[in-house]
C-alpha positions as CSV (number, residue, x, y, z in Angstrom):
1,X,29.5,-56.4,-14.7
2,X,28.7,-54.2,-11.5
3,X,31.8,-51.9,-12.2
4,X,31.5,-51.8,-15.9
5,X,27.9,-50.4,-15.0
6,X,29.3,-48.1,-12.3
7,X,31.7,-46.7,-15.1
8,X,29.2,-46.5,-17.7
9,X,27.0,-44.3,-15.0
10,X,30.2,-42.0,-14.3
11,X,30.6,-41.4,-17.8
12,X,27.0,-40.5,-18.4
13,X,27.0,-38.1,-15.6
14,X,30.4,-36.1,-17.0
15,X,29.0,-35.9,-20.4
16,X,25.4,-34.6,-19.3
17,X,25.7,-30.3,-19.5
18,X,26.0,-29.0,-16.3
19,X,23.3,-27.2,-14.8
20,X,24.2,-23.8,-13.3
21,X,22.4,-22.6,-10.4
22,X,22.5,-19.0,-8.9
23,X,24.4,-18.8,-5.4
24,X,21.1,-17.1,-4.4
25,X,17.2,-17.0,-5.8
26,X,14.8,-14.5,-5.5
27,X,11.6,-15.5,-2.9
28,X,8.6,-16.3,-5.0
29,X,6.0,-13.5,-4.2
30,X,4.3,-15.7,-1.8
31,X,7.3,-16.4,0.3
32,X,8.5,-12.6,0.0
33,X,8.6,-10.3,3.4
34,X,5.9,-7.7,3.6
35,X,7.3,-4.5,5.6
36,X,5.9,-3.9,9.2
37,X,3.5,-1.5,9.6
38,X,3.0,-1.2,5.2
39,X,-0.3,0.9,4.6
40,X,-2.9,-2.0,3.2
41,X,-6.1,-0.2,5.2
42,X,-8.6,2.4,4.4
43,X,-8.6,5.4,5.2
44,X,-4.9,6.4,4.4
45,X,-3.9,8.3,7.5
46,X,-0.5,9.8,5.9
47,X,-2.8,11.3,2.9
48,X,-2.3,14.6,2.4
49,X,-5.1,17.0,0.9
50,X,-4.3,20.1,-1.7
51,X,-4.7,23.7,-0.3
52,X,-4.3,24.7,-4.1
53,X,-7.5,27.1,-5.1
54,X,-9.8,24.9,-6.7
55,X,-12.0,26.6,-9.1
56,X,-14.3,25.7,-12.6
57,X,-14.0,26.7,-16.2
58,X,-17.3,27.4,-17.7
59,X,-17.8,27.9,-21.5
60,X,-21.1,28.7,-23.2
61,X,-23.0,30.6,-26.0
62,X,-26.2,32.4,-25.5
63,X,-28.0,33.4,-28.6
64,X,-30.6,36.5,-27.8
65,X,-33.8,37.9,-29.7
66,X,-32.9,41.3,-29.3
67,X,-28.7,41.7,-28.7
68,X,-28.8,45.5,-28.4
69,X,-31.9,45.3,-26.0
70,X,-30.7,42.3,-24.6
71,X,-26.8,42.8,-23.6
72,X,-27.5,45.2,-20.5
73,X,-30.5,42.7,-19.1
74,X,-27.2,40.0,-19.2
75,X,-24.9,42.0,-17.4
76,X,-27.4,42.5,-14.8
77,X,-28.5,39.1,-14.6
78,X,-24.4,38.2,-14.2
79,X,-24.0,40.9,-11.4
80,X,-27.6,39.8,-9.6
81,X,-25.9,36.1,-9.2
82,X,-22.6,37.6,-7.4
83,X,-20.8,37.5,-10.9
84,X,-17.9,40.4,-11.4
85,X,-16.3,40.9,-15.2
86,X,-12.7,40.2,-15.3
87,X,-12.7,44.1,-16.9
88,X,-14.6,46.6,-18.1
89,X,-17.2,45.5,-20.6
90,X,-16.1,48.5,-23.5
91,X,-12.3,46.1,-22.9
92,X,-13.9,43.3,-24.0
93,X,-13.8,41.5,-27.5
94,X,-16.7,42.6,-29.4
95,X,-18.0,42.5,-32.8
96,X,-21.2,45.5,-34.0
97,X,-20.8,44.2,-37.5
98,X,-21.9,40.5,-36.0
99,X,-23.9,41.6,-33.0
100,X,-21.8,39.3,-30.7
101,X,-20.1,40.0,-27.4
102,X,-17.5,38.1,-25.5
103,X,-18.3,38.1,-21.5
104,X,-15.2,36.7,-19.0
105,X,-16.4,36.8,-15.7
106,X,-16.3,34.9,-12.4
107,X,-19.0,33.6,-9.6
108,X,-19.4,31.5,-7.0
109,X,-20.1,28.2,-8.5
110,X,-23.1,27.5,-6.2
111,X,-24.7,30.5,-8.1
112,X,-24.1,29.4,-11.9
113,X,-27.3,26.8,-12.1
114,X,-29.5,30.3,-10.8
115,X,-27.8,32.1,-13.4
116,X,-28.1,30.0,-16.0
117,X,-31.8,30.3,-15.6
118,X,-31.9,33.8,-15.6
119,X,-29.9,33.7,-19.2
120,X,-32.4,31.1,-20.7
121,X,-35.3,33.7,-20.3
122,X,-33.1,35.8,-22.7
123,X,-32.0,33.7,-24.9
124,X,-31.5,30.3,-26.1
125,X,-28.4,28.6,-24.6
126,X,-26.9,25.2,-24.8
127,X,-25.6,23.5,-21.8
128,X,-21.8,24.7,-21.1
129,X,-19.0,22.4,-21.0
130,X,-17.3,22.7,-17.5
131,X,-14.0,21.9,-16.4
132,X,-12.4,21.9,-13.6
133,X,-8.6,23.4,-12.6
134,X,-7.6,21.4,-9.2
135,X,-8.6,19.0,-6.8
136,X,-11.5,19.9,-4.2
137,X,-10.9,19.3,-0.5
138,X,-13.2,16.0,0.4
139,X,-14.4,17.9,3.3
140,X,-16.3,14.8,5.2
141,X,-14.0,12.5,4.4
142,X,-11.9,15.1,6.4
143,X,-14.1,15.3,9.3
144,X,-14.5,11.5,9.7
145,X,-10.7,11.2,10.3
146,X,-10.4,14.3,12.6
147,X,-13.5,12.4,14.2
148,X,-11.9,9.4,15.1
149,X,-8.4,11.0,16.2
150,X,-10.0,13.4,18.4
151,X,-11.8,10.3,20.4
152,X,-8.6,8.1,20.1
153,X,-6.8,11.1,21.6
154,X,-9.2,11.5,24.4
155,X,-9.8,7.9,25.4
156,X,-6.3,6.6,25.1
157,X,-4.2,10.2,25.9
158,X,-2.3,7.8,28.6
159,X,-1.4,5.1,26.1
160,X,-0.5,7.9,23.7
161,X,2.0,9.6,26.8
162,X,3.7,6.0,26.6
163,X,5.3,6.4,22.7
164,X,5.9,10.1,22.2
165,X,7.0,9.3,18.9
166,X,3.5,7.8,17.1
167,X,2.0,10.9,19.9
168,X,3.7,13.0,17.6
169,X,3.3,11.8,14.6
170,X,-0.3,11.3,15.3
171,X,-0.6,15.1,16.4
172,X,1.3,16.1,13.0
173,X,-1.5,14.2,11.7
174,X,-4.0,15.9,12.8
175,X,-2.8,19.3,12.7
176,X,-2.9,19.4,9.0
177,X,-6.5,17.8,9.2
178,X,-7.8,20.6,11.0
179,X,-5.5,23.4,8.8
180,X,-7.5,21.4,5.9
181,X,-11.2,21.0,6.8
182,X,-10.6,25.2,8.0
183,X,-9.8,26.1,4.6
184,X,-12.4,23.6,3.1
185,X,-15.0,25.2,4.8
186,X,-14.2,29.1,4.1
187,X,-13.0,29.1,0.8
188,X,-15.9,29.6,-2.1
189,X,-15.4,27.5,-4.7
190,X,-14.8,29.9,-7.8
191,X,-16.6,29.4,-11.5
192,X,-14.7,31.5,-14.2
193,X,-17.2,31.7,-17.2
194,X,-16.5,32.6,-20.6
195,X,-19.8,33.7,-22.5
196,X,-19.8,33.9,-25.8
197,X,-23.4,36.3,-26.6
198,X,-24.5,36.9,-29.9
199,X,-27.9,37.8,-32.2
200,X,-30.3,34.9,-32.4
C-alpha cells in the first residue's frame, strides 16, 4: 500500500504544470540599494541658478477724459517713473479716427505700482495682467548657502586640505554662488509694458 501511494504521489507531481521561475528577481523596493552620497537633503548644494535676464510683461488699457489733452501728461508720467518708449511715439500704432494710442515701453519694475498711480489720476485703468519671461535669482536663498560654506571653509579649512577633491568641488560650488548672488544684486529687474490708451 505504501508504494502504491509513493507511485500515486510521483505521478501527481509529473502531471502538475511546472512552475517557471526567473534565474534572477528584481529586489522589492524596500530591499533595493540606495546610492551613497544620493541627494535626499535640503538645500540642494549642486543646484544651479539662471543668469538669463529676467524681466515682466505688462499689458493694460487706460481710458482718458480728455485723449488729446491727456496723451502728453502720460508720456510724462511714463518718463517721470524711469520709463523709455521702445521708439519714437509718431512710430507708434495709432488711430485719430478712434482717439487711441498704443504705448510699448520699458521700466524698472519697482517703479510700475508709482506709475500706475500716476495713470489712474488720468484716467480710468483696469488692473494689468503681468507675466513674467524667466526665472528670478532667489537671492537669500543664495546668501544662506554662501553663508554656511564660507564658515565651513573657515572652521574646517584643515579637514578640507585632507580631500582636495570635495575641497574642490566645494570651491566650484561656491564660486558660482558668489558669480550668482553679484549678478542678483546689480541687475534691475526689467517691466516691458504695453499700453493700450484711448478716449473715455
Amino acid at each position: 500500500m505504501k508504494a502504491l501511494a509513493a507511485v500515486a504521489l510521483l505521478a501527481s507531481f509529473a502531471a502538475a504544470k511546472p512552475r517557471l521561475v526567473p534565474a534572477t528577481s528584481a529586489p522589492s523596493p524596500a530591499s533595493a540599494p540606495q546610492l551613497a552620497g544620493a541627494h535626499t537633503g535640503n538645500p540642494y548644494w549642486f543646484k544651479t541658478y539662471s543668469t538669463a535676464p529676467y524681466k515682466e510683461i505688462w499689458t493694460g488699457d487706460l481710458a482718458l477724459k480728455d485723449f488729446a489733452k491727456d496723451l502728453p501728461k502720460v508720456v510724462k508720467a511714463i518718463e517721470a517713473n524711469g520709463g523709455v518708449l521702445t521708439q519714437p511715439l509718431g512710430n507708434l500704432v495709432a488711430s485719430k479716427k478712434d482717439s487711441s494710442q498704443q504705448l510699448t515701453f520699458s521700466l524698472p519694475r519697482d517703479h510700475a505700482a508709482a506709475l500706475l498711480k500716476s495713470l489712474r489720476k488720468l484716467g480710468d485703468m483696469p488692473e494689468p495682467a503681468v507675466r513674467s519671461v524667466g526665472v528670478p535669482i532667489p537671492l537669500d536663498e543664495v546668501r544662506a548657502k554662501i553663508a554656511v560654506m564660507m564658515k565651513e571653509k573657515s572652521e574646517h579649512g584643515a579637514d578640507l586640505a585632507r580631500v582636495p577633491a570635495a575641497a574642490a568641488a566645494e570651491e566650484e560650488i561656491l564660486e558660482h554662488l558668489l558669480m550668482v548672488e553679484e549678478l542678483g544684486a546689480r541687475v534691475v529687474v526689467e517691466a516691458r509694458f504695453n499700453l493700450t490708451v484711448s478716449q473715455k
